[in-house]
DRENPA-3360 file (N, C-alpha, C; in nm, 2 decimals, always signed):
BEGIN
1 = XXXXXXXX = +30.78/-5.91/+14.38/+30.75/-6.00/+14.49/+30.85/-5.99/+14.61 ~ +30.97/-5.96/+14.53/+31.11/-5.93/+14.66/+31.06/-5.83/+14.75 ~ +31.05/-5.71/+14.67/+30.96/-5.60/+14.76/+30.88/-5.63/+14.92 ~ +30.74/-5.69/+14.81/+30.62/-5.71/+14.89/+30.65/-5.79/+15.04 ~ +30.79/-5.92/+14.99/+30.82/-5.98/+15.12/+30.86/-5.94/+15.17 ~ +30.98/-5.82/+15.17/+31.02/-5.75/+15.27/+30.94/-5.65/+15.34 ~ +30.85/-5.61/+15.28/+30.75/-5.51/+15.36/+30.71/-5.56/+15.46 ~ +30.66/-5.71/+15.42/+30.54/-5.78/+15.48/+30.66/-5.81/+15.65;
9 = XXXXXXXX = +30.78/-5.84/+15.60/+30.84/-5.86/+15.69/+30.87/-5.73/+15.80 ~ +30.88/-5.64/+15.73/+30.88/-5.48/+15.78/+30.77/-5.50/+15.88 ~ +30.66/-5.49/+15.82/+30.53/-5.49/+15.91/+30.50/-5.63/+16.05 ~ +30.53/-5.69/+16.01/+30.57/-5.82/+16.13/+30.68/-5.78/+16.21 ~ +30.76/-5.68/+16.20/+30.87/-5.62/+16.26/+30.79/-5.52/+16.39 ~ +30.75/-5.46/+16.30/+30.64/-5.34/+16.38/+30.56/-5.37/+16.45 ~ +30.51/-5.48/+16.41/+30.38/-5.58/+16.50/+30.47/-5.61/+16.64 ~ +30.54/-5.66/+16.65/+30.59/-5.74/+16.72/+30.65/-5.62/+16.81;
17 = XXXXXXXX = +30.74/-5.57/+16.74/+30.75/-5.44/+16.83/+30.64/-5.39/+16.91 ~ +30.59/-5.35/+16.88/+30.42/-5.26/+16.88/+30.40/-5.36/+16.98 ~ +30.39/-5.49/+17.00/+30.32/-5.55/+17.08/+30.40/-5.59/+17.22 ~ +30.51/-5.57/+17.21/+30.66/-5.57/+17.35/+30.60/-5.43/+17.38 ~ +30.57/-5.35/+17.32/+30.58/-5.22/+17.38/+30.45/-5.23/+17.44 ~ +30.36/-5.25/+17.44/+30.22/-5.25/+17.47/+30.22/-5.38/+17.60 ~ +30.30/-5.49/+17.59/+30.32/-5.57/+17.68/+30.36/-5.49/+17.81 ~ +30.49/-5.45/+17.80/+30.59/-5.41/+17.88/+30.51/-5.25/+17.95;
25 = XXXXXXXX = +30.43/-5.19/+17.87/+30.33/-5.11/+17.98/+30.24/-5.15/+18.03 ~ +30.18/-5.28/+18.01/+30.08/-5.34/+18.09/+30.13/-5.35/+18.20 ~ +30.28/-5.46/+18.18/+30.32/-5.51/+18.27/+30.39/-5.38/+18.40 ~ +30.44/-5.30/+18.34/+30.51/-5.16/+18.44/+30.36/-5.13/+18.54 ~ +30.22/-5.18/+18.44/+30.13/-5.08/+18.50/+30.04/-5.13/+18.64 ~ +30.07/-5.27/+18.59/+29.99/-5.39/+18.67/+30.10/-5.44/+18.86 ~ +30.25/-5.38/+18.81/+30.35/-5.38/+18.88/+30.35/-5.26/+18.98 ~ +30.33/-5.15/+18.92/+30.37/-5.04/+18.96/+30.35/-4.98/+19.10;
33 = XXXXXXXX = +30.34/-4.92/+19.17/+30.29/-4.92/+19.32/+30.19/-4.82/+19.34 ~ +30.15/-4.71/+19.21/+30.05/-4.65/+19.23/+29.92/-4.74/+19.16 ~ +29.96/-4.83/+19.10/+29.84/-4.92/+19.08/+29.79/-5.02/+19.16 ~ +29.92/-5.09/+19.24/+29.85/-5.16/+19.36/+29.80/-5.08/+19.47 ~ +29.84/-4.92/+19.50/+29.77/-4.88/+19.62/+29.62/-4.86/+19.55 ~ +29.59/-4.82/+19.43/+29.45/-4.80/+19.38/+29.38/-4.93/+19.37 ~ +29.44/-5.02/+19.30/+29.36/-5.19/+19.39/+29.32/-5.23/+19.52 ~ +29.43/-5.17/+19.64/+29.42/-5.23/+19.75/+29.31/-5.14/+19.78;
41 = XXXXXXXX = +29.27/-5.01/+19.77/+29.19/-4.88/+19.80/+29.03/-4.95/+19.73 ~ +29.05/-4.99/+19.61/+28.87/-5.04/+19.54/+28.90/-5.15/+19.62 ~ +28.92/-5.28/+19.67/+28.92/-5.36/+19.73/+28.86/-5.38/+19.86 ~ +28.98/-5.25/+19.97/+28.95/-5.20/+20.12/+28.77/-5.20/+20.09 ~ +28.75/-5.07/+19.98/+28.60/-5.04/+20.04/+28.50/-5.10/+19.93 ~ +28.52/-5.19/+19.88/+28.42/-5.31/+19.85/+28.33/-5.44/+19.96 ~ +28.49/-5.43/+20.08/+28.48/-5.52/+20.19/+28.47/-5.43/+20.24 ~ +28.45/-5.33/+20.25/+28.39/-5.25/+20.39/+28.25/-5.17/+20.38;
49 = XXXXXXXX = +28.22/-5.22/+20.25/+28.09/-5.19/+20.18/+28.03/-5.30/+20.21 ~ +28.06/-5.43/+20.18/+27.97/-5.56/+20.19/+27.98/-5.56/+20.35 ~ +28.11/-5.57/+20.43/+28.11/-5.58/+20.62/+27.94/-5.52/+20.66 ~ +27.95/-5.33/+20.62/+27.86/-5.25/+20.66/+27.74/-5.32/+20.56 ~ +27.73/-5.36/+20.52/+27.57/-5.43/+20.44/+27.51/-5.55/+20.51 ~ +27.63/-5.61/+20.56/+27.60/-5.76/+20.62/+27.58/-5.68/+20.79 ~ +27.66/-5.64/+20.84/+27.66/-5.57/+20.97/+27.48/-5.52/+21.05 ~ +27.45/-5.44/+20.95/+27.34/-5.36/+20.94/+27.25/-5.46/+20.87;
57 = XXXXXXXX = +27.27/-5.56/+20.85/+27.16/-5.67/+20.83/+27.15/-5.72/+20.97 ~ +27.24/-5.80/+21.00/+27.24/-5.92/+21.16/+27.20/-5.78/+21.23 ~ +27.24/-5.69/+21.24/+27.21/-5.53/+21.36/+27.02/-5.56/+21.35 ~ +26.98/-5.58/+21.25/+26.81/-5.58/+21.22/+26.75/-5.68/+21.25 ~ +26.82/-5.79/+21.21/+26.80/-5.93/+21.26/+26.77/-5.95/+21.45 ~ +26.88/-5.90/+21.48/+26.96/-5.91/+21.59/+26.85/-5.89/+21.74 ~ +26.78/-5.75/+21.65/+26.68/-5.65/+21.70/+26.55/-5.69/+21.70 ~ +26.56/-5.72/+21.58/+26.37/-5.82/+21.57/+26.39/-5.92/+21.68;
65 = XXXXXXXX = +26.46/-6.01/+21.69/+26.51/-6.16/+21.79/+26.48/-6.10/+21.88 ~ +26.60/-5.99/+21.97/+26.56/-5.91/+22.04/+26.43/-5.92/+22.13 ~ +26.37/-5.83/+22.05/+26.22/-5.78/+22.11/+26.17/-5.96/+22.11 ~ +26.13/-6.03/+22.03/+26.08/-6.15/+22.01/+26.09/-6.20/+22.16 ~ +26.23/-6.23/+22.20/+26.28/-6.28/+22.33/+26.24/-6.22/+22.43 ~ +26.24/-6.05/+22.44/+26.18/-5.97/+22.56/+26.02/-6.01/+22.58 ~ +25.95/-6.00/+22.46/+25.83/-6.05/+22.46/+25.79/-6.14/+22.53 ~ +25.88/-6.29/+22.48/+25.84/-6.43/+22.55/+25.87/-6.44/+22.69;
73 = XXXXXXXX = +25.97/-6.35/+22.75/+26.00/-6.34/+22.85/+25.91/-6.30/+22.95 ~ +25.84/-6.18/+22.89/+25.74/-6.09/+22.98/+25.59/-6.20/+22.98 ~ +25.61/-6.28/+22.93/+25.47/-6.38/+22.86/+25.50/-6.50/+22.95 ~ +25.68/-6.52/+23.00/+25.68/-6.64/+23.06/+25.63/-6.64/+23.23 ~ +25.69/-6.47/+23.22/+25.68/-6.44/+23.36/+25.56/-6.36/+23.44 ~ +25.47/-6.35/+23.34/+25.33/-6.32/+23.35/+25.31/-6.48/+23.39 ~ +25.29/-6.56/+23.32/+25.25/-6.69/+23.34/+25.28/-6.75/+23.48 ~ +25.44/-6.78/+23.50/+25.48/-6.77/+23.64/+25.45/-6.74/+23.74;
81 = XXXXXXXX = +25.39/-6.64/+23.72/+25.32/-6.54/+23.85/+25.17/-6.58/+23.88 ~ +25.11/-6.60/+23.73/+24.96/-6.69/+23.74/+24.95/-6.83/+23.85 ~ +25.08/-6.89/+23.78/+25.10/-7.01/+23.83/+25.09/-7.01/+23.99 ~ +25.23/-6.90/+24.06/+25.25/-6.89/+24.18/+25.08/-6.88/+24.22 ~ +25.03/-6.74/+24.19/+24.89/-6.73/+24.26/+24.84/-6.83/+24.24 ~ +24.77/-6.96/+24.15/+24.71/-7.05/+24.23/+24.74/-7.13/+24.32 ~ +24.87/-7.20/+24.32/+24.94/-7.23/+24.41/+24.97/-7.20/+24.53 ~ +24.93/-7.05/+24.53/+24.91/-6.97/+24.68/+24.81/-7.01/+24.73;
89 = XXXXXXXX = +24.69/-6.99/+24.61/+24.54/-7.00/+24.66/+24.52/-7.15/+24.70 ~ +24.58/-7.23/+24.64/+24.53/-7.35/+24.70/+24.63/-7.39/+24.85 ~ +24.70/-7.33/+24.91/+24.75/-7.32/+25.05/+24.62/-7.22/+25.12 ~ +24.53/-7.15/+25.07/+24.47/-7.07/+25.16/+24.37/-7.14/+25.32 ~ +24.37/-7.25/+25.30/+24.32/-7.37/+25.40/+24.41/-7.37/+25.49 ~ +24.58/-7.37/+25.47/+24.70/-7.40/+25.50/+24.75/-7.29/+25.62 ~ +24.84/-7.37/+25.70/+24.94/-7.28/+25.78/+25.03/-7.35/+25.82 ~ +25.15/-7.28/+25.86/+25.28/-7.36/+25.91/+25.32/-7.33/+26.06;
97 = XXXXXXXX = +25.33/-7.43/+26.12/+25.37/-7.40/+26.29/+25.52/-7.44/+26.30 ~ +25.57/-7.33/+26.34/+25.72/-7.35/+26.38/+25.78/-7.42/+26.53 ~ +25.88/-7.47/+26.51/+25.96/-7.49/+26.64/+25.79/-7.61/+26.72 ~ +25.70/-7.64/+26.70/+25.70/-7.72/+26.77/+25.80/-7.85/+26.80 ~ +25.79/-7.92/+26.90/+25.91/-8.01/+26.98/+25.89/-8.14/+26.89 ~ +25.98/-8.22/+26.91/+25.97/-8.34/+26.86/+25.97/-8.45/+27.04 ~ +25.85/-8.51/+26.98/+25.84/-8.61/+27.09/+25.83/-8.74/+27.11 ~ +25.91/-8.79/+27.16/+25.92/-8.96/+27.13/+25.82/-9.04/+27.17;
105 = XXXXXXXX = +25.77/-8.97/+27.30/+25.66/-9.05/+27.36/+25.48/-8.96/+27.34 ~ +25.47/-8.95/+27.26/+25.37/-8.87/+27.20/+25.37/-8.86/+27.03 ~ +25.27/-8.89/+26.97/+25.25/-8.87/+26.83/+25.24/-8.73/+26.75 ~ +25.25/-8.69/+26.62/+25.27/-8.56/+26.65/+25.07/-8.47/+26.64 ~ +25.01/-8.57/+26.68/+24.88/-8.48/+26.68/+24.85/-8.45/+26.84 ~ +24.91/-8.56/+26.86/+24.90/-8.52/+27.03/+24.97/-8.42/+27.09 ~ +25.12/-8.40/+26.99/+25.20/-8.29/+27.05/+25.16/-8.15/+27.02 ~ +25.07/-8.15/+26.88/+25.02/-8.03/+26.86/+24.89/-8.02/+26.96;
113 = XXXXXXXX = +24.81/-8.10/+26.99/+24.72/-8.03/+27.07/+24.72/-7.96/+27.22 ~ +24.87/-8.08/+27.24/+24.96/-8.01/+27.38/+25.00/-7.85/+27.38 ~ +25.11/-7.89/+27.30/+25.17/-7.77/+27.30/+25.19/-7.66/+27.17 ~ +24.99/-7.70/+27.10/+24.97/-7.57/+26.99/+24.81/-7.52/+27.08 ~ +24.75/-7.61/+27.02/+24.59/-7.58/+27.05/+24.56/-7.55/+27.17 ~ +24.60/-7.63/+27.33/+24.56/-7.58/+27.45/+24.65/-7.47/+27.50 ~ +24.69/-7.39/+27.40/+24.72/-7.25/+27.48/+24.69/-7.13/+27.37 ~ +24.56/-7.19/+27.29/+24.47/-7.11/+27.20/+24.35/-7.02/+27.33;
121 = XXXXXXXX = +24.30/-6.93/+27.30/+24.17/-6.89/+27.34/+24.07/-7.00/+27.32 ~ +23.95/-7.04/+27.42/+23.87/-7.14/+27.41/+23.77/-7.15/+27.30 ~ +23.75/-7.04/+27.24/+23.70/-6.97/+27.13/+23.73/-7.04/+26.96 ~ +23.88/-7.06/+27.00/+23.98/-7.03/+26.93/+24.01/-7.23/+26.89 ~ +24.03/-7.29/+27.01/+24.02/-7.42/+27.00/+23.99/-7.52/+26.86 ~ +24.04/-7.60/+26.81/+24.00/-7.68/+26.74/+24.03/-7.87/+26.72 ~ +23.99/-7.96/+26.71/+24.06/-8.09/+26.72/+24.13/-8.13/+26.60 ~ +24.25/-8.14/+26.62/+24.37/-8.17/+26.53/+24.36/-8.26/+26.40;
129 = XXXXXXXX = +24.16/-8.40/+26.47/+24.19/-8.48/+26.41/+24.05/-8.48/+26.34 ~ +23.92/-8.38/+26.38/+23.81/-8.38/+26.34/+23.81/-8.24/+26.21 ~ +23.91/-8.12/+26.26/+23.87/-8.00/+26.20/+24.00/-7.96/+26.10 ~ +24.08/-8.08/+26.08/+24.20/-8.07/+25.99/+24.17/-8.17/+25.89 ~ +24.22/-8.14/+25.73/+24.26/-8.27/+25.65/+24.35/-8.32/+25.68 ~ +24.46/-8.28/+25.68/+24.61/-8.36/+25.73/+24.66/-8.24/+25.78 ~ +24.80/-8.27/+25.84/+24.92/-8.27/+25.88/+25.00/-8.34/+25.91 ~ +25.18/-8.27/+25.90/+25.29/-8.33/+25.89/+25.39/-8.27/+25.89;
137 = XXXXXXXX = +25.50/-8.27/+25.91/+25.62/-8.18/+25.95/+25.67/-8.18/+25.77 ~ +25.73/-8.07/+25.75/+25.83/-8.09/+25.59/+25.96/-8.03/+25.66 ~ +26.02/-8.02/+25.49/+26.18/-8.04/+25.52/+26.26/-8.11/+25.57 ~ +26.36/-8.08/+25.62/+26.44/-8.16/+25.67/+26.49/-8.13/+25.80 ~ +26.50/-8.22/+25.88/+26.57/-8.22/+26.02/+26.69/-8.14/+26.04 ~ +26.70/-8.07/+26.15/+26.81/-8.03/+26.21/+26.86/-8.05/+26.36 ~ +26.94/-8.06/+26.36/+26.98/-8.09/+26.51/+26.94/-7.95/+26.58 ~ +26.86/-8.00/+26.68/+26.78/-7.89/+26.77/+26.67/-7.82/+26.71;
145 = XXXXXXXX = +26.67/-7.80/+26.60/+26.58/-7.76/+26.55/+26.44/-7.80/+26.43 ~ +26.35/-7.88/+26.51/+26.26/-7.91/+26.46/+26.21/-7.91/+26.29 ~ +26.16/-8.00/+26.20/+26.07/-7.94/+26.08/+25.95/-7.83/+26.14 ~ +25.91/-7.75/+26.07/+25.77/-7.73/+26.10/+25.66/-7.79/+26.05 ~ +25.53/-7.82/+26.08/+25.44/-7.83/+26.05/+25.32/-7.79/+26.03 ~ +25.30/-7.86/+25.91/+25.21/-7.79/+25.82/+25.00/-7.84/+25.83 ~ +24.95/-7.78/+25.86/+24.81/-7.81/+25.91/+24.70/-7.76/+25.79 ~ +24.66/-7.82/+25.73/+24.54/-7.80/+25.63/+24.43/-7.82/+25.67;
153 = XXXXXXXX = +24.32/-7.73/+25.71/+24.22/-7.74/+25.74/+24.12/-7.78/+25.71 ~ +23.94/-7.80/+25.74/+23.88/-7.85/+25.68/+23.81/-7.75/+25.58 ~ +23.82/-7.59/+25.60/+23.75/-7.43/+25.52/+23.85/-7.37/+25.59 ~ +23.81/-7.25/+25.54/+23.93/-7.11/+25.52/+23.87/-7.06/+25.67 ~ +23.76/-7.12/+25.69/+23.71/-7.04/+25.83/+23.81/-7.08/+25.94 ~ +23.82/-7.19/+25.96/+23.86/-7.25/+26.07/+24.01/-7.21/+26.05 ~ +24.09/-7.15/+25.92/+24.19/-7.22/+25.91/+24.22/-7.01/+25.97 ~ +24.13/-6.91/+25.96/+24.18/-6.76/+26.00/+24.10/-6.77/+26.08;
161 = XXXXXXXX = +24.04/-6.87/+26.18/+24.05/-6.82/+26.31/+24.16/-6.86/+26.41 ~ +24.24/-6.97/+26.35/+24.35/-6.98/+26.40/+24.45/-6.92/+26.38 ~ +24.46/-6.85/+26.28/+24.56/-6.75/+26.22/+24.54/-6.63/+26.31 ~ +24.46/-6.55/+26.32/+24.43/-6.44/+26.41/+24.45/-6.48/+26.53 ~ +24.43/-6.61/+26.61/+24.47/-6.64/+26.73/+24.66/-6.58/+26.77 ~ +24.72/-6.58/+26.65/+24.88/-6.66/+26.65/+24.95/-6.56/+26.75 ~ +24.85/-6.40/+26.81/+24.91/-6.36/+26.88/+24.95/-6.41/+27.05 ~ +24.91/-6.52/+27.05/+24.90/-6.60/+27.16/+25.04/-6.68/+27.26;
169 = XXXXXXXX = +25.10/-6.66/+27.07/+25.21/-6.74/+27.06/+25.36/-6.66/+27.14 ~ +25.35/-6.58/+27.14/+25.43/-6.41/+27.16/+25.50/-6.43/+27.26 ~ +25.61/-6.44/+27.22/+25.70/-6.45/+27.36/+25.76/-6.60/+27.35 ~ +25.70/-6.69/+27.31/+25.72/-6.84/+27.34/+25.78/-6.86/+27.15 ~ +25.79/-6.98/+27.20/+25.89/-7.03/+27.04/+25.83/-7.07/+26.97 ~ +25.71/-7.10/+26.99/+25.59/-7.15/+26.90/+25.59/-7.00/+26.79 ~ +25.55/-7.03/+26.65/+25.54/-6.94/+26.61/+25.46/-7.01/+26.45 ~ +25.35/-6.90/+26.44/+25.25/-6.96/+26.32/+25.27/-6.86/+26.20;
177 = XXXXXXXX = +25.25/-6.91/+26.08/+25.26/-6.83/+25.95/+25.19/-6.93/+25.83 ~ +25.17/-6.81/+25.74/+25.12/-6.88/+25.59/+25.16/-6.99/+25.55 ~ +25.13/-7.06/+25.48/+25.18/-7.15/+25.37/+25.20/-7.09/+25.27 ~ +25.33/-7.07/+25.28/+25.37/-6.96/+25.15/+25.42/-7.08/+25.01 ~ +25.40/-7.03/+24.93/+25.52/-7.10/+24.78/+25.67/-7.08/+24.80 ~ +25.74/-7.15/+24.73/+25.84/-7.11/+24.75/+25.89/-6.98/+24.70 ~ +25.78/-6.92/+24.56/+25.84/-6.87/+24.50/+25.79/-6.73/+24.60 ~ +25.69/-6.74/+24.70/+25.64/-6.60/+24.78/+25.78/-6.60/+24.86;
185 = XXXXXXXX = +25.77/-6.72/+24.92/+25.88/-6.72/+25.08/+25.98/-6.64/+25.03 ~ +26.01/-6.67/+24.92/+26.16/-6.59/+24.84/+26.16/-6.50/+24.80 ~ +26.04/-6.40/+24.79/+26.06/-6.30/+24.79/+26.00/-6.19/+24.94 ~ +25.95/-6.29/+24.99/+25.95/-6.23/+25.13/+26.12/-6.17/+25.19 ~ +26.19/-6.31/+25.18/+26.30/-6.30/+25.23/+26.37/-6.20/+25.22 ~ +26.37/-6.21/+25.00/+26.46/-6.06/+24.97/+26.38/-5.92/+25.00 ~ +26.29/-5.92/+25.03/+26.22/-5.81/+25.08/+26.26/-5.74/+25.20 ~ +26.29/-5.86/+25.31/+26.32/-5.82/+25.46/+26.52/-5.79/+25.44;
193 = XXXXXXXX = +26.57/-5.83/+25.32/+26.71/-5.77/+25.32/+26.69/-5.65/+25.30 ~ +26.60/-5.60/+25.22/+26.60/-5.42/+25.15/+26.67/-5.33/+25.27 ~ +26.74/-5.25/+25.26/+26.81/-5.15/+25.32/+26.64/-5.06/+25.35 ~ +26.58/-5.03/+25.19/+26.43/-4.96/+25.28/+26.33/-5.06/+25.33 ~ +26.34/-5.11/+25.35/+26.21/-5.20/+25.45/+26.30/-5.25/+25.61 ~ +26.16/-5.17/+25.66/+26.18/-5.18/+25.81/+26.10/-5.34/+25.86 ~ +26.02/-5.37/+25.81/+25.95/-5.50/+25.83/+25.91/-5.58/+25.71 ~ +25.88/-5.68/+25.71/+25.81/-5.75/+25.57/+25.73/-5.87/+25.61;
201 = XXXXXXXX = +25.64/-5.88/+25.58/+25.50/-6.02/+25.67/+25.40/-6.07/+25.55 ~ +25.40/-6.18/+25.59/+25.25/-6.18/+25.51/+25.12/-6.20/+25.59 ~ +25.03/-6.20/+25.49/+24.86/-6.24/+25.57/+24.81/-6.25/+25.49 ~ +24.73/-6.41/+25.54/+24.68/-6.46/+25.42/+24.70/-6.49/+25.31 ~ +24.89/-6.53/+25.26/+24.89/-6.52/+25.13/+24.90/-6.42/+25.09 ~ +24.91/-6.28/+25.12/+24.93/-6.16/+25.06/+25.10/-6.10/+25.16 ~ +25.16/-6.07/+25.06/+25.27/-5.97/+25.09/+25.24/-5.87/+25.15 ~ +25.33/-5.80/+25.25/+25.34/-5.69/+25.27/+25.44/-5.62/+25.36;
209 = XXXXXXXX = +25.46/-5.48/+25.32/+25.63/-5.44/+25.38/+25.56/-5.31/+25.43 ~ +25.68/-5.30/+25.57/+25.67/-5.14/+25.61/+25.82/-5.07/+25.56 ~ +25.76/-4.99/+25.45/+25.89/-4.90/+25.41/+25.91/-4.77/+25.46 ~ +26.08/-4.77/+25.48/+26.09/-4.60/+25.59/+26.04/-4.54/+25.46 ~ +25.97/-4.40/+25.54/+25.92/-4.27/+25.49/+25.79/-4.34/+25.46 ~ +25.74/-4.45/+25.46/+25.58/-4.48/+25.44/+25.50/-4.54/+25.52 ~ +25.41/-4.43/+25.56/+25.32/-4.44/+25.68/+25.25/-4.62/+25.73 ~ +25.17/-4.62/+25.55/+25.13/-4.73/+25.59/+25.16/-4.88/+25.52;
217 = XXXXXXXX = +25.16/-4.94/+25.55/+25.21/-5.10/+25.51/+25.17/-5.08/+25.36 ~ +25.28/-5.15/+25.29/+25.28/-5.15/+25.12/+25.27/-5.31/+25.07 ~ +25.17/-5.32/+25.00/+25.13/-5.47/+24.95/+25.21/-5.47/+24.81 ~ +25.30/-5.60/+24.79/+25.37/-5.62/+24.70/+25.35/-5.77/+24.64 ~ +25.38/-5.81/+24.49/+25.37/-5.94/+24.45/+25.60/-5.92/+24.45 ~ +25.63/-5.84/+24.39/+25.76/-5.83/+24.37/+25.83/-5.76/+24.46 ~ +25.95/-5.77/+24.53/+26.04/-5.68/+24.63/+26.04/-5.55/+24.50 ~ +26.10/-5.55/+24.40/+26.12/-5.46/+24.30/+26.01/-5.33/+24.30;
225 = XXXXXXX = +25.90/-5.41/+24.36/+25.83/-5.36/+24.32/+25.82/-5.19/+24.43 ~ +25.85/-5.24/+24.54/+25.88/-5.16/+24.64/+25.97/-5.03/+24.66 ~ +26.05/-5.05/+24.50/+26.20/-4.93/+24.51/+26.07/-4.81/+24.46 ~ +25.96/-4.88/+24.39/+25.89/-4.77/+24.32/+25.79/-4.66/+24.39 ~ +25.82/-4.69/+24.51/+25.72/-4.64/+24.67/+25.80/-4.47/+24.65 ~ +25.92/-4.47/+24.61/+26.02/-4.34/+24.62/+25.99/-4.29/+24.44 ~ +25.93/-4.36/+24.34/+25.92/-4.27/+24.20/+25.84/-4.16/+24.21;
% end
């Protein structure tokens, strides 16, 4: 039995040993600096595996949205444009007279027939108060410089035979034009900036530009649309 205990003690010796020694290489191995640079290395490209997984997800996401938004956009501004056109068409009755005077002792239908209508062709003539729905000046006042006014007629007849008259006006401050939208007038405007357009007018509600190198007058809804005269 003396034996047997001392073995048994032998072998608990060895254990124990056996198990420092097996500790103390875990620990050298878990310590060591070629084992932390091979952790930091599986680590680096685990997170640069998931980055590139997640990356190239939102990149597809990002892309669908994308197009979704270009779409709505092209859908809002198709619409827009529908809109402007009725809005035009219902000015087609319409015209605006510029620079008439403001007059204290005169109402303003009397002052248009003074100093709009009786220096029309007799042809041309119309009564301010029988062959119009309304009129009225818009905007806003400026010192010296008049609202213009705006005249809606009773048909589109009456309202381009006065329009075709407007060459009458030539020379004098009087001056007649469309009832544009705001959203035409503003692109009339940036039209007449263009470095290529030599003129820009409308008639009737319709755009149109004379662009250098083109003979004849170019009908536009968009200034943009005009760089495309040179494709």
């Amino acid at each position: 039995m003396a034996k047997l205990g001392v073995r048994v003690e032998e072998v608990e010796k060895q254990l124990s040993s056996l198990t420092n020694t097996i500790n103390n290489a875990i620990k050298e191995t878990f310590e060591g600096a070629e084992f932390k640079v091979i952790i930091t290395k599986i680590i680096n490209e685990a997170v640069k595996k998931a980055v590139s997984e997640v990356e190239a997800k939102f990149n597809q996401q990002l892309k669908v949205k994308t197009e979704e938004i270009k779409k709505l956009k092209s859908e809002v501004e198709t619409l827009a444009d529908k809109l402007n056109d009725i809005e035009q068409y219902g000015r087609r009755d319409s015209v605006r007279v510029f620079n008439v005077p403001d007059n204290a002792d005169k109402s303003l239908g009397e002052t248009v027939s003074c100093d709009v209508i009786n220096k029309l062709p007799r042809d041309a003539r119309f009564d301010i108060e029988e062959d119009t729905v309304r009129y009225h000046r818009v905007g806003r006042a400026n010192p010296g410089k008049p609202c213009p006014v705006i005249i809606k007629f009773i048909s589109y007849k009456k309202k381009m035979i006065f329009l075709k008259s407007r060459r009458v006006f030539k020379g004098c401050k009087i001056t007649v034009a469309d009832d544009l939208t705001g959203v035409n007038y503003n692109r009339l405007k940036e039209a007449r900036d263009m470095d290529i357009v030599q003129n820009a007018w409308s008639w009737d509600g319709v755009l149109y530009a004379q662009v250098t190198g083109i003979r004849k007058p170019v009908r536009f809804r968009k200034p943009s649309e005009l760089l495309g005269c040179f494709a």
